[in-house]
VOGU-3710 file (C-alpha; in Angstrom, 3 decimals, decimal comma):
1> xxxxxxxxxx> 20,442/-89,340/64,307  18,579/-91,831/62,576  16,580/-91,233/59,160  13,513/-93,049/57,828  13,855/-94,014/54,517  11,839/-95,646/51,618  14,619/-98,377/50,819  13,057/-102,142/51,271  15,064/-104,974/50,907  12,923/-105,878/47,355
11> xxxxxxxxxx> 14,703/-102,531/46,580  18,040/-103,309/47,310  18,094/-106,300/45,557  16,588/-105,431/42,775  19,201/-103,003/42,265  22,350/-104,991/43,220  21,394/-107,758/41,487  20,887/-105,644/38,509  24,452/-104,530/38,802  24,098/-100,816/39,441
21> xxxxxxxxxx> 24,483/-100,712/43,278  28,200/-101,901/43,705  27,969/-101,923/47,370  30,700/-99,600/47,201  31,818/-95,908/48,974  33,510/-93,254/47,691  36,338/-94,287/50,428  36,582/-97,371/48,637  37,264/-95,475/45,334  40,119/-93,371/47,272
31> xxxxxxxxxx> 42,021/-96,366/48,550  42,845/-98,033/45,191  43,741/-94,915/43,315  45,832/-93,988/46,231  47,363/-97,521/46,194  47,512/-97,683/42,312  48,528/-93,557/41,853  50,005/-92,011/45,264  51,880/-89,446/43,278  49,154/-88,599/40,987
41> xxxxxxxxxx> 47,326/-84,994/41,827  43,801/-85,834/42,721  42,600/-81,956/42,892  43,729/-78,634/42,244  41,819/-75,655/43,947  42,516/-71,775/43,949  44,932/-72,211/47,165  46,713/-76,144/46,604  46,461/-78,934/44,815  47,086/-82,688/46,785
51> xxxxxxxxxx> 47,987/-86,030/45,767  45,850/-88,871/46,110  48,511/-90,546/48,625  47,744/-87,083/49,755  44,456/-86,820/50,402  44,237/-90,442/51,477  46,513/-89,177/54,848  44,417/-86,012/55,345  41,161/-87,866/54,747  41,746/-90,173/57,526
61> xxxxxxxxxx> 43,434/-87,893/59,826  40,016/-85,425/59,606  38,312/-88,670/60,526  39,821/-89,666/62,988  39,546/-86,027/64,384  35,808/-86,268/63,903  35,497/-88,908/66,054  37,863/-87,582/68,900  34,800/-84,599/68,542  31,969/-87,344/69,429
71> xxxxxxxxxx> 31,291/-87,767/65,838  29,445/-91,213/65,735  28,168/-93,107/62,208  24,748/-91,247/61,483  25,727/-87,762/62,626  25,224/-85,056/60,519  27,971/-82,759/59,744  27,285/-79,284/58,204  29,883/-77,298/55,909  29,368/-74,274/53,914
81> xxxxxxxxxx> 32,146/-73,929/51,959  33,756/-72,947/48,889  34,948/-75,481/46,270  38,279/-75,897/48,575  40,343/-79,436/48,739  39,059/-78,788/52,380  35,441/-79,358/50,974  36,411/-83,041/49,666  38,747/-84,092/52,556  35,465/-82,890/55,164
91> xxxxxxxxxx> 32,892/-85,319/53,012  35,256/-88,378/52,264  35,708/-88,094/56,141  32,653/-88,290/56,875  31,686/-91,061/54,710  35,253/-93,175/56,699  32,965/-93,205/59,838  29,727/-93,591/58,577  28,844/-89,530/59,161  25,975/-87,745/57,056
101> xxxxxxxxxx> 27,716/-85,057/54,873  24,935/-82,212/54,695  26,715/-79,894/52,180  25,253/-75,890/52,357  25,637/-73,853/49,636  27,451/-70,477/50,562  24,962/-67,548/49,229  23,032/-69,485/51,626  22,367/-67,145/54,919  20,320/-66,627/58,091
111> xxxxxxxxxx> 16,896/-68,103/57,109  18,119/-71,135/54,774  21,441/-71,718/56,949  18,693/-71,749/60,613  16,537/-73,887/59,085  18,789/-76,413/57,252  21,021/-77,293/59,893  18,146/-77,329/62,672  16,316/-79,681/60,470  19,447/-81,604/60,087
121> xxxxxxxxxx> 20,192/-82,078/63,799  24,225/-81,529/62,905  26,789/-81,830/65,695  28,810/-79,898/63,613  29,405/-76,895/61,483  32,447/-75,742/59,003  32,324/-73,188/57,846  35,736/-70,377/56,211  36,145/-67,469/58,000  35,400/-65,591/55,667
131> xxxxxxxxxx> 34,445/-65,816/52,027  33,466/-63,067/48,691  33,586/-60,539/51,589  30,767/-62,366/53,986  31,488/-63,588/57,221  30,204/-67,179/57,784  31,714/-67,382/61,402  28,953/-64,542/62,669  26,453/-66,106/60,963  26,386/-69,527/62,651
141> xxxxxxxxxx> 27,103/-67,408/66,003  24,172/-65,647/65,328  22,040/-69,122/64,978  23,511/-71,951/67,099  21,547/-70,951/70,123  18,744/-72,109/67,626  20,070/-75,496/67,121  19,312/-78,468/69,691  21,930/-80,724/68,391  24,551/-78,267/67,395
151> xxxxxxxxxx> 28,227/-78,789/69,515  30,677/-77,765/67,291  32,012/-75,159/65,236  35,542/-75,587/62,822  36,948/-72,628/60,927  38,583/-72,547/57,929  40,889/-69,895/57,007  41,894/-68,359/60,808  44,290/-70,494/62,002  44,683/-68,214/65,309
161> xxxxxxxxxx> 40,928/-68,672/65,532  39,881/-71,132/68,637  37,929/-74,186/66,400  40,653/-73,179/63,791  40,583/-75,996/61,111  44,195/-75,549/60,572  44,721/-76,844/63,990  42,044/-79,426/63,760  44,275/-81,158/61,047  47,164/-80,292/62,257
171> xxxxxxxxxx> 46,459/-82,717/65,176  48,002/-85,946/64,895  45,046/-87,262/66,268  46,623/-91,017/65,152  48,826/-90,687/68,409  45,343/-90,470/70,436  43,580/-92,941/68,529  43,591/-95,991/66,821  43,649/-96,048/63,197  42,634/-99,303/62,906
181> xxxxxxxxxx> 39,310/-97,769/64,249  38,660/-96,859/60,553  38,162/-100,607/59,282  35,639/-101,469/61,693  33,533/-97,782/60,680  33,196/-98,589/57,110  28,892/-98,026/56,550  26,717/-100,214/54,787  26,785/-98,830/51,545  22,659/-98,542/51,654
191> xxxxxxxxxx> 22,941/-95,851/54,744  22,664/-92,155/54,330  25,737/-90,772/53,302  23,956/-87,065/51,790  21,699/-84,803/52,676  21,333/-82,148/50,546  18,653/-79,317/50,715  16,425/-78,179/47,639  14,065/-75,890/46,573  10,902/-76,327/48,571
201> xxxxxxxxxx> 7,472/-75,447/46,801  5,299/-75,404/49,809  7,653/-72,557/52,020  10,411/-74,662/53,293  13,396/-76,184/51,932  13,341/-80,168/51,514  16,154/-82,293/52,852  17,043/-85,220/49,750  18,516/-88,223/51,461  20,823/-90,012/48,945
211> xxxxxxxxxx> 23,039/-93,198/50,088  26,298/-94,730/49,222  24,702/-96,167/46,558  22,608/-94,207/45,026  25,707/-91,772/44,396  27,996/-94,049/42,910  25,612/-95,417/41,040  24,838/-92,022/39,747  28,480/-91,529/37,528  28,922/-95,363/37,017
221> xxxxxxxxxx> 27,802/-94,954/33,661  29,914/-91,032/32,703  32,867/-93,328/31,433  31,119/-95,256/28,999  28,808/-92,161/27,251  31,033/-89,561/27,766  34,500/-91,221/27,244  35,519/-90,504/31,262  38,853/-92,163/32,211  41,994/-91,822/34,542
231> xxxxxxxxxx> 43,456/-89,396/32,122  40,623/-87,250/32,409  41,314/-83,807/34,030  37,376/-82,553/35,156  36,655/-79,133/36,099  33,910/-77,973/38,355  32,465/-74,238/38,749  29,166/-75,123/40,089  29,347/-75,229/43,830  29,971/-78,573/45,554
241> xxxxxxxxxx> 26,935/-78,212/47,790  24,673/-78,219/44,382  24,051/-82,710/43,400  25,806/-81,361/40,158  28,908/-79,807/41,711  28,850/-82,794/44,348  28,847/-85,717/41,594  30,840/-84,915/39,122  32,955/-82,134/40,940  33,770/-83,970/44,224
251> xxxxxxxxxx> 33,002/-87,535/43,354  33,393/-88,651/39,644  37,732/-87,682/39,491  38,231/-90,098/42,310  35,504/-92,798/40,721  37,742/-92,711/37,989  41,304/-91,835/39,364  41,061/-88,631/37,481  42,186/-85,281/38,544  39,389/-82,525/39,419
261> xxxxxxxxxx> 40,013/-78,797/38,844  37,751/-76,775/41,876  36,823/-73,140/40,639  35,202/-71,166/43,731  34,799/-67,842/41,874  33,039/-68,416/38,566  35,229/-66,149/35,875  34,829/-67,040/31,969  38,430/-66,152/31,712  39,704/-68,085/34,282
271> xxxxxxxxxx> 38,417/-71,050/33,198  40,060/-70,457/29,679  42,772/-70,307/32,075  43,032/-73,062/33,798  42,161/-75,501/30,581  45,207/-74,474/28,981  46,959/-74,459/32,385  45,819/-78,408/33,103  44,490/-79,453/29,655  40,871/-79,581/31,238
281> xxxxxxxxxx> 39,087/-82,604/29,402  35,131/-81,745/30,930  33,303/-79,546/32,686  29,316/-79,865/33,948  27,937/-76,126/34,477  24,304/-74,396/33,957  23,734/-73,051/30,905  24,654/-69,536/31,649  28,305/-70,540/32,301  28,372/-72,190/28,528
291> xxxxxxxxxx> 27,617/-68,386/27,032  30,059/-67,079/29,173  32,410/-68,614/27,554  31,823/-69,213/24,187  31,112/-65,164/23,896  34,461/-64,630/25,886  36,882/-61,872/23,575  39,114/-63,891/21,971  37,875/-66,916/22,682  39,059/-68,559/19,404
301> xxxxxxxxxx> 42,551/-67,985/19,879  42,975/-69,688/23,515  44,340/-73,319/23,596  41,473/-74,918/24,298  41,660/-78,000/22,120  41,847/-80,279/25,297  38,356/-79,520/26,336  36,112/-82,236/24,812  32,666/-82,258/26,558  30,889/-79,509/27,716
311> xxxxxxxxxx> 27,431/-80,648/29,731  25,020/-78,482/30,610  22,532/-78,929/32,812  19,603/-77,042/34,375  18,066/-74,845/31,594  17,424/-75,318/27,639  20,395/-74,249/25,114  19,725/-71,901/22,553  20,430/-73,205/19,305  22,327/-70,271/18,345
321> xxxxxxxxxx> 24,690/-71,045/21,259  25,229/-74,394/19,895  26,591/-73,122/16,840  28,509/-70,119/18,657  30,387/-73,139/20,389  30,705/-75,122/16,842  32,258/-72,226/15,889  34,542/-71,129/18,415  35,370/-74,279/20,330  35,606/-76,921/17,314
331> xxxxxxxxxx> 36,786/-80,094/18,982  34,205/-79,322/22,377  30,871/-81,315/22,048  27,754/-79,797/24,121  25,571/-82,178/25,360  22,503/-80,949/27,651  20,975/-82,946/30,390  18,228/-82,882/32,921  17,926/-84,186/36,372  17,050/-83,096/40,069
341> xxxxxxxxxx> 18,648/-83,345/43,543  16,248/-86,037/44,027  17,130/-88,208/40,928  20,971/-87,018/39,681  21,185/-86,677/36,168  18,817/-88,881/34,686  19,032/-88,061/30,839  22,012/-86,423/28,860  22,709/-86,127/25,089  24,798/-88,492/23,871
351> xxxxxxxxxx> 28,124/-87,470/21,658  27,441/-87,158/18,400  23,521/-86,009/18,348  22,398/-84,362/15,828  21,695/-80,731/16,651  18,085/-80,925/16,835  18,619/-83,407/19,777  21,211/-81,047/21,510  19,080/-78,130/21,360  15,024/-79,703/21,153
361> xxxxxxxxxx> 15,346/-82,159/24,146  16,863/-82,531/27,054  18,631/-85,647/26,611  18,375/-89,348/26,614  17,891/-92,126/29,664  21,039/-93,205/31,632  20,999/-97,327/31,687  18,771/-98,176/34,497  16,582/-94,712/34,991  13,437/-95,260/33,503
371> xxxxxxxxxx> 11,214/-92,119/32,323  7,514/-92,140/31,699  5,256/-89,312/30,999  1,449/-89,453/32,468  -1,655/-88,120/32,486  -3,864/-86,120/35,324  -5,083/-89,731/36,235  -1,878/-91,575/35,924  -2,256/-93,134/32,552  0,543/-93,202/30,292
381> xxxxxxxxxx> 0,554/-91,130/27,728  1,809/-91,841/23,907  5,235/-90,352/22,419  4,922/-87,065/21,582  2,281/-86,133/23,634  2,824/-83,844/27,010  2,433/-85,319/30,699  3,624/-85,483/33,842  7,358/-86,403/34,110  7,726/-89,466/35,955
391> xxxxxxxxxx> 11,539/-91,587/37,242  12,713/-94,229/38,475  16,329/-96,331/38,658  19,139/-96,615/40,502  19,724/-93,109/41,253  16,846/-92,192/42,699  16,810/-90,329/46,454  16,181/-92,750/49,270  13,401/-89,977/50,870  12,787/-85,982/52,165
401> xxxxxxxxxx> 14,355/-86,339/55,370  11,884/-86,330/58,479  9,209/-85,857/55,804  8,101/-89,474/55,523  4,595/-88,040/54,220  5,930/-85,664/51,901  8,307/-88,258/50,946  4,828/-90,737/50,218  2,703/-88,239/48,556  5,640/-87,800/45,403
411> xxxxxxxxxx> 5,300/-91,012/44,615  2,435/-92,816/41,879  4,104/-96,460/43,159  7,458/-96,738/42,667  7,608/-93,722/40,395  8,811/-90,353/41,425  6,486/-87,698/40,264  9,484/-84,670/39,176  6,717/-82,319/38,912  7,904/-81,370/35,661
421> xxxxxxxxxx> 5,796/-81,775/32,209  7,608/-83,235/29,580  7,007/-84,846/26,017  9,563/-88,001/25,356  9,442/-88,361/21,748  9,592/-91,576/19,300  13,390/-92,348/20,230  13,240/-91,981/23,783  14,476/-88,336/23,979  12,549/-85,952/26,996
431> xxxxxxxxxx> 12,084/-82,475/26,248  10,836/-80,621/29,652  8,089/-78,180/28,642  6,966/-76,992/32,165  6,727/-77,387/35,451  3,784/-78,516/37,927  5,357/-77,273/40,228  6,508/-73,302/41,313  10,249/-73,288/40,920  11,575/-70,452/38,553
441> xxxxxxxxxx> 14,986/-71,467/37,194  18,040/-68,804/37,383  20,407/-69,909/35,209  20,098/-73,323/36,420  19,461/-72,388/40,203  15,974/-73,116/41,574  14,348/-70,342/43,534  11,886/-71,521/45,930  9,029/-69,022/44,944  6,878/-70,030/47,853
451> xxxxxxxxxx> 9,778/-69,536/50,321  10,538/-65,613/49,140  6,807/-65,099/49,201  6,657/-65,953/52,660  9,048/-63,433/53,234  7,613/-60,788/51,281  4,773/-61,608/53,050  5,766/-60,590/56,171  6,280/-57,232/55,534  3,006/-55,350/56,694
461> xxxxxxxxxx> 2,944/-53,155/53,914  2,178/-55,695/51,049  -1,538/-57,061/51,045  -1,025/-59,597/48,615  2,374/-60,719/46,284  3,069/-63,395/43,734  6,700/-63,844/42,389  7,245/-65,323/38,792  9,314/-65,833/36,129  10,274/-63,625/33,294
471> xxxxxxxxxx> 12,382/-64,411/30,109  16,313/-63,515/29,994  18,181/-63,964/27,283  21,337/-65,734/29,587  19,925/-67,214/32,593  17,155/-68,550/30,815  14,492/-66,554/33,674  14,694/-64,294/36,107  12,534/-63,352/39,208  9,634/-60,687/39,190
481> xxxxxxxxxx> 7,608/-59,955/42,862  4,318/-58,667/41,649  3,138/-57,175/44,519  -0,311/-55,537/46,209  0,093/-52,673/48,659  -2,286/-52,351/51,403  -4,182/-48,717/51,521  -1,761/-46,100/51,796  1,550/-47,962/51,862  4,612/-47,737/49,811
491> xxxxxxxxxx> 7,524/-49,999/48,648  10,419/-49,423/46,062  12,571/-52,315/44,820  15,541/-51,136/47,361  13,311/-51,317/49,796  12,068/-54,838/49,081  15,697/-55,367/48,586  16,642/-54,395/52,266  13,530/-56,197/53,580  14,880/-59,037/52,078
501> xxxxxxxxxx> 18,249/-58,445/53,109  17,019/-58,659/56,616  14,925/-61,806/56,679  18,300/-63,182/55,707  17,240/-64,437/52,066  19,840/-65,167/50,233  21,232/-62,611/47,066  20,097/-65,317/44,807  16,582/-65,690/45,482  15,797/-61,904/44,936
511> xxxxxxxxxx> 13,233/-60,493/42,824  15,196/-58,340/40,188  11,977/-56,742/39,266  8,998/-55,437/41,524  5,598/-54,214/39,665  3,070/-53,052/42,477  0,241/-53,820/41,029  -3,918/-52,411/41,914  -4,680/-56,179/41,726  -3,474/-59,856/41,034
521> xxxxxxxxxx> -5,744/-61,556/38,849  -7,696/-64,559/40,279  -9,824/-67,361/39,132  -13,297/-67,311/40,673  -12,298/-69,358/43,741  -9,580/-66,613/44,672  -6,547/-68,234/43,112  -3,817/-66,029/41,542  -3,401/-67,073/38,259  0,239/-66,207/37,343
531> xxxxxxxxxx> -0,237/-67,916/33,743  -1,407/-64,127/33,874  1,296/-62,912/35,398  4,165/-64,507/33,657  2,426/-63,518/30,062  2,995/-59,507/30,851  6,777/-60,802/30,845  6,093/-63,134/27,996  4,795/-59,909/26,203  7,193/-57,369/26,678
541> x> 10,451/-59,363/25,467
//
């Protein structure tokens, strides 16, 4: 399948001549630190760890498997799975034959799952057998009669299964085909190697197309700020299908020759550990996992001296947690950051700050992202005053995939309008104050408000609903349906719960509140004004 982007070749160069696209894969990364470190562990899951000789052998190997399949460069493979070694070896084989990698988060179910991997037009699907208790093999049963391009379906987890991954790699598909085959697959580093789904504001999710480039591009500048070498050891939590979890989970150890610790299960304890288990250097997590751990019992008394840089990303920190972590976790900086799917991370503190920078802003410019802040008619306005967030750089998405208007309308030229509202102050610090558009933030996971609307919606008993955010003290905000009943009807939050529960939403998205409500207000023109809305919640913490 073939995507449309917004890459030009002014683009390109103005980029590679600038030194920030290296014309290089992630691929290219594994070859010299497998050549340089075969004996070195590259990652370290719940179930293995593996080498980087390792994982060279079962990269290539799943390739070459792929392509025995009918995998060709520009197919889209889907996998919804846990942070797993399996995860990594699936995407760097992918990106060996020029393949799309279209990642799926696994809360993900019926309704995101359908319409993802239709829009995607993916030959195939991995997903585990099973996984917290849910079984992802009846779910894609359930939905590939749905899916035009769909013709394949791996298993990880069952090796007695038929499509049993297990097998799949078991296969010495090297005796069927030619290695050598590999070279001559290598993309052009400015193809589509990602697409990743997020948060849609208008009722559907929006594919981000991201290329070789833009991704390595994105952690080429983690060793210099944050002090990221070969001896790092780098711990992810956050799933691998999130850009965070992807980039700095799956991605920046083998940029750097590092070693990556996979978490699937997020558990405070745990994580203490497995950083005195493997001396864990740096970890990038939402906010929410940051209070997990610095108001873990005993926290103090854990070795946890390795740990030197704790980003978070997604959600403001509370100044008191700052200090909690000062206190607790002396030798661990905090540093937060802010960034999309569409743009990676484009600001983070820098070590050091002061605390008013760590806990007022969100962070300062990586070299070669550019950040501007603009008023309702596009002018720029002065530091210190709020506006619309605007990007551009290096890391920037290459498009919404087969949303070439979409894709248009979100930009003011060659800027990227976030949708956020944001004041960048005198030293060139953001601080995000809102958002233009209707995302509420979970503890650093967008919910798509229009999206669970539309499925509230469709439940004849609710006339009229608006979901919004209220204030929580860990996740930063939660989800509230405010809902209006039609004449005589009835609905209690377990019933919006199972309702829910049947149009396949995923647990995440939920409302954990419902107030049915006589009437939404409205502006004159019949608008609900949830400025309204949100203030009842604004009122009662």
């Amino acid at each position: 399948m073939s995507f449309e982007t917004i890459l030009t070749p002014d683009l390109i160069e103005k980029y590679t001549s600038g030194g920030y696209w290296q014309d290089r894969t992630i691929t290219d990364y594994l070859d010299d630190w497998a050549e340089r470190t075969p004996e070195k562990v590259a990652f370290v899951d719940s179930r293995r760890e593996i080498t980087y000789a390792a994982l060279r052998t079962e990269v290539d190997r799943c390739a070459l498997g792929l392509r025995e399949l009918g995998i060709e460069p520009g197919d889209v493979v889907s996998f919804q799975l846990p942070n797993w070694i399996e995860w990594v070896v699936l995407h760097y084989a992918c990106t060996r034959i020029g393949a799309v990698s279209n990642p799926l988060i696994p809360i993900y179910r019926e309704r995101e799952v359908g319409f993802m991997v239709g829009l995607a037009g993916s030959k195939l699907v991995v997903v585990p057998r099973e996984f917290r208790g849910y079984d992802h093999v009846s779910l894609v049963e359930s939905l590939q009669h749905d899916w035009d391009a769909f013709e394949h379906l791996l298993v990880v987890g069952d090796p007695e299964a038929p499509g049993s991954w297990e097998t799949f790699m078991a296969t010495p598909w090297e005796e069927r085909r030619d290695p050598a085959e590999l070279t001559g697959l290598r993309p052009d580093p400015n193809d589509v190697t990602l697409l990743i789904f997020t948060s849609g504001t208008t009722g559907e999710p929006k594919g981000v197309m991201h290329t070789h480039n833009t991704a390595v591009a994105a952690n080429a500048p983690l060793p210099k700020r944050l002090g990221v070498t070969a001896d790092s050891v780098i711990h992810m939590a956050s799933t691998l299908a999130h850009l965070t979890g992807f980039l700095y989970g799956a991605r920046l150890p083998v940029q750097n020759g590092a070693t990556g610790i996979l978490q699937d299960v997020w558990d405070p304890k745990l994580f203490a550990d497995l950083v005195e288990r493997h001396g864990i250097t740096y970890t990038s997590a939402a906010t929410p996992f940051l209070h997990d751990v610095v108001s873990l019992p005993g926290i103090g008394n854990r070795e946890m001296s390795t740990l030197e840089r704790f980003c978070c990303m997604g959600a403001p920190i509370p100044r008191a947690m700052v200090r909690r972590a000062k206190e607790v976790l002396p030798g661990m900086a905090v540093l937060g950051g802010w960034g999309q799917t569409e743009n990676a991370l484009v600001t983070l503190g820098i070590p050091g700050d002061p605390e008013e920078k760590i806990v007022e802003t969100d962070g300062y410019p990586w070299p070669g992202m550019e950040i501007r802040t603009v008023d309702a008619v596009g002018e720029a306005v002065p530091a210190g005053s709020e506006g619309r967030l605007q990007v551009r750089g290096p890391f920037l998405f290459v498009g919404y995939a087969h949303r070439m208007k979409l894709t248009q309308d979100s930009f003011d030229g060659d800027w990227f309008d976030t949708g956020d509202l944001a004041v960048i102050d005198a030293d060139g610090y953001v601080k995000i104050s809102g958002r233009t558009k209707d995302i509420i933030v979970r503890g650093g996971e967008n919910i798509p408000v229009a999206y669970v609307e539309n499925a509230l919606y469709e439940d004849p008993r609710i006339e009229a609903v608006a979901v919004v955010g209220m204030p929580d003290e860990r996740l930063q905000e939660r989800a509230a349906a405010c809902v209006v009943l039609r004449p005589g009807a009835s609905l209690t939050f377990e019933e919006m719960q199972s309702l829910l529960r049947e149009k396949g939403v995923a647990k995440q998205y939920w409302p954990e509140r419902l107030d049915v409500l006589a009437e939404l207000p409205r502006t004159p023109s019949g608008k609900i004004q949830k400025y309204q809305l949100r203030a009842r919640f604004d009122a009662a913490e």
